[in-house]
C-alpha positions, 0 to 999 in steps of 0.5 A: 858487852864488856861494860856488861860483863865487868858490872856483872862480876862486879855484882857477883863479887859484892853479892858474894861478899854481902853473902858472906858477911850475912853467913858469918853473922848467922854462925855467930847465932844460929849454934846459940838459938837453944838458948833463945828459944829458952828465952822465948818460953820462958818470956811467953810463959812467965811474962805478966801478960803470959800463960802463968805470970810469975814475978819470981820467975821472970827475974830471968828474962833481963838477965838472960836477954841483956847477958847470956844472949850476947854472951853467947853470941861474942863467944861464938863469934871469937870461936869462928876467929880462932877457936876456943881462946878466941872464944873466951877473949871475944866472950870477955870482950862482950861482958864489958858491953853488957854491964850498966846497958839497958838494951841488949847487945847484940850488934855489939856482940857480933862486932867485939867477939871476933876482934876479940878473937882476932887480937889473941890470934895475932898475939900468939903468932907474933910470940910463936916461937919466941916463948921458952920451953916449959913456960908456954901454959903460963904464957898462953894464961897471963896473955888471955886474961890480960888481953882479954881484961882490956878488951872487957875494960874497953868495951865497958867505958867505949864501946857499950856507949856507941853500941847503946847509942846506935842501937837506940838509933835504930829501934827510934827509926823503927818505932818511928816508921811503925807510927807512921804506918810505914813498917809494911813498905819495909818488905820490898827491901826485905824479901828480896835480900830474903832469898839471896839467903840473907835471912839469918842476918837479918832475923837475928842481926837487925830485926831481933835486938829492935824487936826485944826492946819491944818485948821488954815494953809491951811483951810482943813485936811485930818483928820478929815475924816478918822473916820467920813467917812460913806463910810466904814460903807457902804460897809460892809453893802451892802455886808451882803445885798447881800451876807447874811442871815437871821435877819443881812440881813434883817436889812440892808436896815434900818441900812444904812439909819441910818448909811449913812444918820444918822451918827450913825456908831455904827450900822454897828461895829456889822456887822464886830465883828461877823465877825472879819475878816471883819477887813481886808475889813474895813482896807482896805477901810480906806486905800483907802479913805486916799490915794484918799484924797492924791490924791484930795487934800481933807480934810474937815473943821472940824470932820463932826459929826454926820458922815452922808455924810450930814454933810461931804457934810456940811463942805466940803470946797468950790470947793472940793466936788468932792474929797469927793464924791471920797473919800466916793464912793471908801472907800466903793466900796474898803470896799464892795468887800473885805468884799463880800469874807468873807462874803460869806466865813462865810455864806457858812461856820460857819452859815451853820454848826454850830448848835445852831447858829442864821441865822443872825450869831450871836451866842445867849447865851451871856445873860447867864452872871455871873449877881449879879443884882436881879430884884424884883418885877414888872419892870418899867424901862429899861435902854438902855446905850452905850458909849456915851448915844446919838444916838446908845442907842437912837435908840435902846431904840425907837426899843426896846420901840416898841418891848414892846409895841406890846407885850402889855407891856407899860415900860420906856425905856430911853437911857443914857450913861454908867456912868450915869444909873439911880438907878431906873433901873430894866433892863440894856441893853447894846451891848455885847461889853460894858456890863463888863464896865456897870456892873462895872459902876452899879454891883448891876442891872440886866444886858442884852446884845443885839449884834447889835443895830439896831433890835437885836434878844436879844430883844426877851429874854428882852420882856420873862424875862419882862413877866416871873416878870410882869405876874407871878403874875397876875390872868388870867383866859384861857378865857383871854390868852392862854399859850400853842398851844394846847386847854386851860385846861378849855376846853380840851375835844374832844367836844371843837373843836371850842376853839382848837388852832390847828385843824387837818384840820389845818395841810396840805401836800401839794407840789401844792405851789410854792411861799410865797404869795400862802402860805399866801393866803392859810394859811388866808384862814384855819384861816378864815374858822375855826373863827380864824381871819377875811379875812384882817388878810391877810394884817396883814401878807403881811405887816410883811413880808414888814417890816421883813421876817418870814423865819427864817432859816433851812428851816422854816418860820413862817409868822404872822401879824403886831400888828397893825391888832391885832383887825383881831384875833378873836382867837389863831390858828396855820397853818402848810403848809408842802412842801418837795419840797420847796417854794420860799420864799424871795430867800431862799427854805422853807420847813415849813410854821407854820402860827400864829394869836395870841391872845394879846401877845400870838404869841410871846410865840409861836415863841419863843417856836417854834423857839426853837423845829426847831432850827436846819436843822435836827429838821425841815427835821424830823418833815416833815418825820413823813408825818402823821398829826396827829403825827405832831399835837401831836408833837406841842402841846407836845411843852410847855411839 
């Protein structure tokens, strides 16, 4: 057991390292992708097999690709190391390697600019301190142009031999597998390292300067679409649309929007490491789509970034749009039907019989990290960081913004990239897979880990440990929230039926229902009647269950309004619908119904305090046993207890 436990820590630290390497190189070129899109059009448009050829034009594609690009990438890079002097020294260093070379120097970018901006660093705080008043502008001057002279001089006459020899090396390699036919065999090392969110650095990093020695050749690479391909991503997601449960299904329909049309492939990585062995569906489509590139002849122009099928459409050269509608259409069916195996396989399996897990199939409990970070007092401001800092953070910070906002909590919440979370944080919320790397990056924060970026079900623990610190010291009188499902203590007579929060009447028996919108009706009905809402809180719930279904699993659903009918609640109640033969309730049976008007932010204590009383089959299959409402009634209001 312990031999175990040292080799995983072990794995975890390499992989947190080899993460890390893969998220510094990325923000070396991801600030710069404008101007590899630029270089992309300009190639797909003006290229002699482009949609207008012009000889005039296309003089800027060496120019562009040989020097601005790497340029671009050794200025980022010493920018990361040490701001902007870091950036001019690592950009001179770069230029020495773009002179008299005839491939373009990217790997040699990313290793010269940060030593670039490494070295001007140690310079200046070897000399701090040490530099007479009124000579620190001449000083700061003379040191960067000399040191980064030398470094451009090196880097001519040393480095750039090196750089063009192994990277010649290596597009030898890859034309020599591509001759052999062996290219497709490279997705069984690719995707996995994909979904470790190593994709950026391997696009960019090794496929895309191989690539663009094809490019400059015969104007196309097969390369440049085996990571960007949205047609992988999607397939997975349509098997958990049609073959899973719960929140992960639910998300799909958004998740392929952003996936497909958005070209944030971090959203689907989570679908398959909850699944590891959705690898082999992922392989498998990689596989696919290299060989139908084969087979097409088809390569895009440059890395379509963001990988939307938008942008591989985009830079698709003239007269091969069919092998990209193939390559993208059979990866995924490919992806879709080995993945339907397993997915069906987990959810007959693990989701059914594990207890204590999440009916999306992830299981909760990963915030419970050894965290040395501390939150004092109220919080103002949480971070949502990734690798990158750009569009998977981006996105769940919006979601996660709103998911504050309608619990009444009115928070910044701002997305960066792992290596540059503010020293303001209060929170830091990061995917599962990167929060060892964000607790190194800042050890001293309050750290949280979401398993998925699009809705995760995390989000809910991030609002309770938001209204455990902000509300812990505020004055609220009963009369303004209410804490527990029963009456307020103030008023927790028997005469105080009118402030009761779940009235006997409340609690109904009853087999005559037979789909969800009955139980709707019904439910709106008791809270209309007992002066809980008014009759449009209907809408309310109708609308959520557009947005997102309120059956949660185990044969309960707990179904409430949208924040936008919060005005409808005229006062916190419960109704409880008991059906032993079941309802139809979007294709799942229920059993359960807890219906909810909650007052303020009121409803999300109830959910998640009811989530935790039913949070297996067994619980919700004994609570309907009792077929006694006044034990029920006693059973939910002992809840808080």
């Amino acid at each position: 057991m312990e031999n175990t436990q040292i080799n995983t820590k072990k794995s975890s630290s390499f992989q947190a390292r080899f993460q890390k390497i893969g998220g510094y190189l990325s923000r070396m070129v991801i600030p710069n992708i404008g101007a590899f899109i630029a270089f992309g059009l300009i190639t797909a448009i003006f290229l002699e097999t482009g949609w207008y050829p012009n000889e005039t034009i296309i003089k800027l594609k060496d120019p562009l690709l040989k020097s601005l690009l790497p340029i671009l990438i050794g200025y980022s890079g010493g920018e990361l190391v040490y701001g902007k002097r870091g950036a001019v020294a690592g950009a001179l260093a770069t230029f020495g390697l773009t002179i008299g070379s005839d491939v373009a120097m990217f790997l040699g970018a990313m290793i010269v600019g940060p030593f670039g901006g490494w070295i001007i660093k140690k310079f200046d705080q070897a000399i701090d301190g040490k530099v007479r008043e009124g000579f620190e502008m001449i000083v700061d001057n003379f040191s960067l142009g000399i040191i980064g002279g030398i470094f451009c001089i090196l880097s001519f006459l040393f480095v750039e031999p090196i750089m063009a020899g192994i990277t010649n090396a290596l597009a030898s390699g890859v034309v020599w597998v591509m001759e052999h036919k062996l290219l497709p065999l490279s997705a069984i090392f690719i995707e996995p390292a994909r979904v470790l969110f190593l994709n950026n650095v391997i696009d960019h990093g090794i496929l895309a300067p191989i690539g663009l020695e094809q490019v400059a050749s015969q104007g196309f690479s097969p390369l440049f679409m085996i990571i960007p391909n949205p047609g992988i991503g999607l397939g997975i997601l349509l098997a958990y649309w049609f073959f899973g449960k719960g929140e992960m299904k639910e998300a799909v329909p958004g998740a392929v929007i952003i996936h497909f049309f958005g070209g944030i492939h971090e959203i689907f990585f989570p679908y398959v490491l909850a699944n590891p062995l959705l690898i082999l569906a992922d392989i498998a489509g990689g596989i696919a789509a290299i060989i139908t590139m084969q087979i097409t002849n088809y390569g895009p122009v440059y890395t379509p970034s963001p990988g939307s099928i938008i942008s591989v459409l985009a830079l698709t050269p003239r007269g091969k749009y069919l092998g990209a509608i193939l390559t993208v259409g059979v990866s995924c069916l490919v992806t879709f039907l080995v993945a339907s195996i397993f997915v069906k396989k987990y959810y007959r399996g693990y989701v059914e019989n594990s207890p204590g897990s999440n009916t999306d199939g992830l299981v909760r409990g990963f915030n419970n990290i050894e965290n040395n970070g501390t939150i004092d007092g109220q919080i103002k401001k949480i971070i949502v960081a990734c690798d990158a800092g750009m569009g998977s953070s981006a996105m769940s910070a919006s979601s996660l913004k709103k998911k504050l906002k309608e619990a009444g909590y009115n928070i910044e919440v701002v997305h960066t990239a792992l290596q540059n979370i503010p020293n303001d944080a209060d929170i830091v919320v990061t995917h599962k897979e990167l929060t060892n790397l964000a607790m190194k990056a800042k050890p001293e924060k309050y750290h949280m880990s979401i398993s998925s970026y699009i809705n995760p079900p995390e989000f809910a623990d991030v609002v309770n440990v938001v209204r455990e610190n902000n509300d812990k010291d505020m004055k609220v009188s009963s009369s303004e929230k209410i804490t527990s499902y029963e009456p307020s203590k103030e008023n927790k007579t028997p005469n105080s039926a009118s402030n009761e929060v779940l009235k006997l009447d409340n609690i109904v028996i009853t087999d005559d229902i037979k789909n969800r919108d009955e139980a709707l009706r019904l439910i709106n009905k008791h809270f209309v009647d007992g002066g809980y809402t008014t009759e449009k809180y209907l809408e309310a719930m109708v609308k959520k269950e557009k947005e997102f279904n309120t059956n949660i699993g185990n044969g309960l659903a707990i179904p409430h309004g949208t924040f936008e009918y919060k005005d409808e609640i005229l006062k916190t109640g419960l109704v409880i619908l008991v059906c032993k033969n079941g309802v139809s309730w979007n294709d799942e049976d229920v059993k359960l119904i807890i219906g909810i008007a909650g007052k303020g932010d009121e409803h999300l204590e109830i959910l998640s305090k009811l989530a935790t009383e039913f949070e297996t089959q067994e619980k919700v299959d004994e609570f309907i046993a009792l077929n006694n409402k006044t034990k029920m009634k006693n059973i939910l209001e002992s809840v808080e207890n």
